[in-house]
C-alpha positions as CSV (number, residue, x, y, z in Angstrom):
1,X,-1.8,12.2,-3.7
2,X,-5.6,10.9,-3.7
3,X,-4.8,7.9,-2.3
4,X,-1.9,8.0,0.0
5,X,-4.0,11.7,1.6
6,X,-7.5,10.0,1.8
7,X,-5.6,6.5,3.6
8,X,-3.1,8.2,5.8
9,X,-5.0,11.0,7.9
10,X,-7.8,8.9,9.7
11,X,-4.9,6.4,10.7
12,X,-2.9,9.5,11.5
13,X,-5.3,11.0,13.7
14,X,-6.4,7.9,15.5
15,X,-2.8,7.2,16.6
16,X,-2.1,10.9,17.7
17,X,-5.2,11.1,19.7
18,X,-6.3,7.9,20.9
19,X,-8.6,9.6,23.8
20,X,-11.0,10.6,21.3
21,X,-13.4,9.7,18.9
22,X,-13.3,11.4,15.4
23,X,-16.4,12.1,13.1
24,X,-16.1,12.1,9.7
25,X,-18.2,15.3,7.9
26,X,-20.6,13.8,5.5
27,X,-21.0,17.1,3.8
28,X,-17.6,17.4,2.6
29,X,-17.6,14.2,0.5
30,X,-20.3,11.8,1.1
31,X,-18.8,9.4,-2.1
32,X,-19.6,6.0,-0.7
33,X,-15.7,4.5,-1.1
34,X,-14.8,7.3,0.7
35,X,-17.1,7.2,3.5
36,X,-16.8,3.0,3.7
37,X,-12.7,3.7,4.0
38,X,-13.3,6.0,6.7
39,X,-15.7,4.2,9.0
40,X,-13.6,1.2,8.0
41,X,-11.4,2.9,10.5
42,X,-13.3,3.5,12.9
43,X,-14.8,7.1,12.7
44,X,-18.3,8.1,13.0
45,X,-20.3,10.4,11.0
46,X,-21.1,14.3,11.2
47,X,-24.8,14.1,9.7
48,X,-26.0,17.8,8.7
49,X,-29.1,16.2,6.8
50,X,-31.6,13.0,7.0
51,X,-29.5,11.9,3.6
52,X,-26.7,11.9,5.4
53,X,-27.6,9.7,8.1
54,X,-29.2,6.9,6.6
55,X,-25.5,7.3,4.0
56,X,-24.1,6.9,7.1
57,X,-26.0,3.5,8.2
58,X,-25.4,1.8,5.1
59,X,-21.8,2.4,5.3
60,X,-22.3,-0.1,8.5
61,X,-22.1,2.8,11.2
62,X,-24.5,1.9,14.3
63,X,-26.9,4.6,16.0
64,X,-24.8,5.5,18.5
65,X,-22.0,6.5,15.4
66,X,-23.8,8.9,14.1
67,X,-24.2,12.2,15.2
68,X,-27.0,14.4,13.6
69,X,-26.6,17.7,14.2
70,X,-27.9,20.8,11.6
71,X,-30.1,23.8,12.4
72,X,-33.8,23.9,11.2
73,X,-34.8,20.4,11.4
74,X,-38.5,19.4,10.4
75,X,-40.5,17.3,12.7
76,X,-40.5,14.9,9.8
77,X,-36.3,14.9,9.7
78,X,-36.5,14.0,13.4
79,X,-39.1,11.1,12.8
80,X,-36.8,9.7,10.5
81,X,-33.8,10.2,12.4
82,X,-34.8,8.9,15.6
83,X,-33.4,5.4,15.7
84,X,-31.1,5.7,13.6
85,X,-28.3,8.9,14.8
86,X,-28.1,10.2,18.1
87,X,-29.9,14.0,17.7
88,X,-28.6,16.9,18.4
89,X,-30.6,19.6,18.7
90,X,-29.9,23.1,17.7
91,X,-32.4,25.1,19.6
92,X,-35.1,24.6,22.4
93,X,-37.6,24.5,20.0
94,X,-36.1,21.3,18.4
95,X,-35.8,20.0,22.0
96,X,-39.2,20.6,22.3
97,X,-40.0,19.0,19.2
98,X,-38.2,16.0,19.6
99,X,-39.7,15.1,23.0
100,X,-43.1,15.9,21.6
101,X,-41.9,12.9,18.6
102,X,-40.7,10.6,21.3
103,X,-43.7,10.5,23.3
104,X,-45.7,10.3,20.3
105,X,-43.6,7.1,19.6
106,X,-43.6,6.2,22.9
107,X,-39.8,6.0,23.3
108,X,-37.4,7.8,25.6
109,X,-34.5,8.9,23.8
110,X,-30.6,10.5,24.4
111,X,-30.3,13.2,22.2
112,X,-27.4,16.1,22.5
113,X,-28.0,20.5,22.4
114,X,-25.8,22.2,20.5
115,X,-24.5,25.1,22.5
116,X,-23.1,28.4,21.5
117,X,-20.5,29.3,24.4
118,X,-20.1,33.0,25.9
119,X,-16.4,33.1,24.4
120,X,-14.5,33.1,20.9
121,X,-12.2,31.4,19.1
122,X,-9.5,33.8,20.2
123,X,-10.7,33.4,23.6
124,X,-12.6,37.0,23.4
125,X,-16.1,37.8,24.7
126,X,-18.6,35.9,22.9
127,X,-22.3,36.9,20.9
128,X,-25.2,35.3,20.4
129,X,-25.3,33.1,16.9
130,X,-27.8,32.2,15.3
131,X,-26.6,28.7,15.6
132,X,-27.4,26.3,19.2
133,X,-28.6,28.0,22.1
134,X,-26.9,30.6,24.1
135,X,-24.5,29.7,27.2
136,X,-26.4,32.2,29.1
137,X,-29.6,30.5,28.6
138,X,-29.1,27.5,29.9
139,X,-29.9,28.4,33.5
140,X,-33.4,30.1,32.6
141,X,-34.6,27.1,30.6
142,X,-33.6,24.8,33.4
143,X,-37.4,24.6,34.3
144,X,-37.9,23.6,30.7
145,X,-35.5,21.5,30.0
146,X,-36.6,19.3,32.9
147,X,-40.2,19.1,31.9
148,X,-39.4,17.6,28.7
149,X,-40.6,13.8,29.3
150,X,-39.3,11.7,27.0
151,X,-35.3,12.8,25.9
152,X,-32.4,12.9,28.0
153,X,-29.8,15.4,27.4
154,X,-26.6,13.6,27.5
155,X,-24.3,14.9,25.1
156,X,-23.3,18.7,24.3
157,X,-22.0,20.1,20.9
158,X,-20.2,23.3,20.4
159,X,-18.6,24.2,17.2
160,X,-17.1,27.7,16.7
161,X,-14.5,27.9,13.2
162,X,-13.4,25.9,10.6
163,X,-9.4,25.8,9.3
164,X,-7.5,26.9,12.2
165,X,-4.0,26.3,12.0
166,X,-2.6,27.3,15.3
167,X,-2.1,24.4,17.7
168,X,-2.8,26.3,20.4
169,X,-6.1,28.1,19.8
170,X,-6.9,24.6,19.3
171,X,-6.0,23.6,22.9
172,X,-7.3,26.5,24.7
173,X,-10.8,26.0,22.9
174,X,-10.8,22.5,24.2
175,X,-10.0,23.7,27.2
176,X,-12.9,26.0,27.0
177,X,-15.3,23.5,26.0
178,X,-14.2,21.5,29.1
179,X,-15.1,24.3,31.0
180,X,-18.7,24.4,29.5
181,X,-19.2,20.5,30.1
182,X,-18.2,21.0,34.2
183,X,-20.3,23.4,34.2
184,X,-23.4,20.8,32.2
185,X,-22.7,18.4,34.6
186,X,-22.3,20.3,38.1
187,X,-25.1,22.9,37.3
188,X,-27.3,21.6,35.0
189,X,-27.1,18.2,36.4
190,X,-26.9,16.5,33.5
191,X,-25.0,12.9,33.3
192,X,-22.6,13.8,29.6
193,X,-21.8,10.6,27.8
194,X,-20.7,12.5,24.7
195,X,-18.7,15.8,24.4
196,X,-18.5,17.2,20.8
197,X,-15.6,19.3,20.7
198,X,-16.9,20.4,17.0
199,X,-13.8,20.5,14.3
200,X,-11.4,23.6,13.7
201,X,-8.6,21.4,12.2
202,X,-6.8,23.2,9.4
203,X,-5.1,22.2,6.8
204,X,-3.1,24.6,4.0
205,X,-4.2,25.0,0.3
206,X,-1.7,26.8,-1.0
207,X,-0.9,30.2,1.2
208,X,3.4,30.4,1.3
209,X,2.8,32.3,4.6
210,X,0.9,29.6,6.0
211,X,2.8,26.3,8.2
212,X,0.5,23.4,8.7
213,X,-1.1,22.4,12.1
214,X,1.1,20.9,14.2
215,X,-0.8,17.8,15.0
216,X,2.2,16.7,17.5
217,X,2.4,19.7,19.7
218,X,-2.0,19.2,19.7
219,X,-1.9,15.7,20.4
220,X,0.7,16.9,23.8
221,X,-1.9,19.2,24.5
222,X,-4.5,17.4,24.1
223,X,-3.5,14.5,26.0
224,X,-2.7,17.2,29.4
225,X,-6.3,18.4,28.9
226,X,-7.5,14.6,29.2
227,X,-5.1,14.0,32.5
228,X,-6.9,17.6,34.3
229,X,-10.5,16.4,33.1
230,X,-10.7,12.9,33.1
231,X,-11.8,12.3,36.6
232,X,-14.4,14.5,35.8
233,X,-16.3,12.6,33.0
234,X,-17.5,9.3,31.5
235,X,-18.1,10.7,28.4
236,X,-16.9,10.2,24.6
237,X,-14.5,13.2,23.4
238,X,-15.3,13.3,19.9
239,X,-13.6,15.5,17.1
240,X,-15.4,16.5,13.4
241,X,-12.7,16.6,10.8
242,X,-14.7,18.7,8.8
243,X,-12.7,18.7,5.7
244,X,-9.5,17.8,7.4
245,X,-9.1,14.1,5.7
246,X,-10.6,14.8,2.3
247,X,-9.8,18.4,1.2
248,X,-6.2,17.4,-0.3
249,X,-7.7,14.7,-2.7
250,X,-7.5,15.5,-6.3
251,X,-4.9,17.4,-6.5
């Protein structure tokens, strides 16, 4: 099972959504055979640590591959970081702090905000979290945001739940996050290049009750989603896996 799992899903998610890019979470396995298959096939990498990035580099993957993305980064992790993953930052403090590094370096730098979107999973009224900055917000820090000197918002990150195994929840988040983007680009102004849809594909352990995700009905949906939106973006659609193409190794 170890091998035919860990060589079959990236192939089997490239050909059943060829509109987007997929990252491959470091956290889950960063074993370097494992992560030189997988960027081998052209995925990126979910970095949640400086580690984790430069793991990433040496497995071949370019800047623009590797997206680095945890709460709580140091002004030292973002030094190190800087030319080597695209940043995304978690809060408007890191935003802050990341300019403040750039000018410092005297660089002007893309970097993405993670943001934590006014709805739920299920579609439900959302809550603030103590992870990426509020939906709400965005318009109050507008003033902000557009002092900052030396970064360029030009991706955004929202990521909501892990294992989900219903197709559909799937596709209405999407849909949500496409929402979220318009509204990036027509209100905020900003010019996306990169959409991080976050991850949310499940995959069953051992639960009799549970049927896996049904990665043919997603890819359908998927693909309408891309025909409504794409005349509104230039932007990479990316995917995490999350644990997606490792988690059934071993067994």
């Amino acid at each position: 099972v170890t091998g035919v799992q860990t060589c079959a899903l990236p192939i089997l998610l490239s050909e059943k959504f060829p509109r987007f890019e997929f990252l491959y979470s470091l956290k889950c396995n960063p074993y370097t055979p494992i992560v030189d298959f997988i960027a081998s096939r052209g995925f990126g990498a979910d970095a949640a640590s400086v580690e984790e990035v430069i793991i990433a580099n040496k497995a071949g993957l370019s800047y623009e591959k590797v997206l680095y993305s945890s709460p709580g980064k140091t002004r030292r992790n973002i030094e190190k970081a800087l030319d080597k993953s695209i940043i995304v930052a978690d809060s408007y403090n890191e935003l802050f702090m990341i300019n403040d590094v750039a000018k410092q370096m005297k660089l002007h730098i893309k970097v993405g905000l993670r943001i934590n979107p006014d709805y739920t999973m299920n579609i439900e009224k959302g809550s603030s979290s103590k992870f990426g900055v509020d939906e709400e917000t965005l318009i109050k820090q507008r003033d902000f945001i557009n002092s900052l000197t030396n970064i360029k918002i030009v991706g955004i990150h929202v990521h909501l739940c892990s294992q989900v195994l219903d197709h559909y929840l799937l596709y209405r988040y999407y849909e949500k996050i496409f929402e979220v983007a318009l509204f990036c680009s027509d209100v905020m102004g900003w010019r996306l290049e990169v959409i991080n849809f976050g991850g949310g594909l499940g995959i069953v352990y051992s639960s009799l009750d549970d049927n896996p995700l049904d990665l043919k009905q997603l890819s359908d949906e998927c693909e309408n989603l891309f025909r409504r939106f794409r005349n509104k973006f230039n932007a990479r659609l990316i995917i995490e896996t999350g644990r997606f193409v490792v988690c059934a190794t071993g067994q």
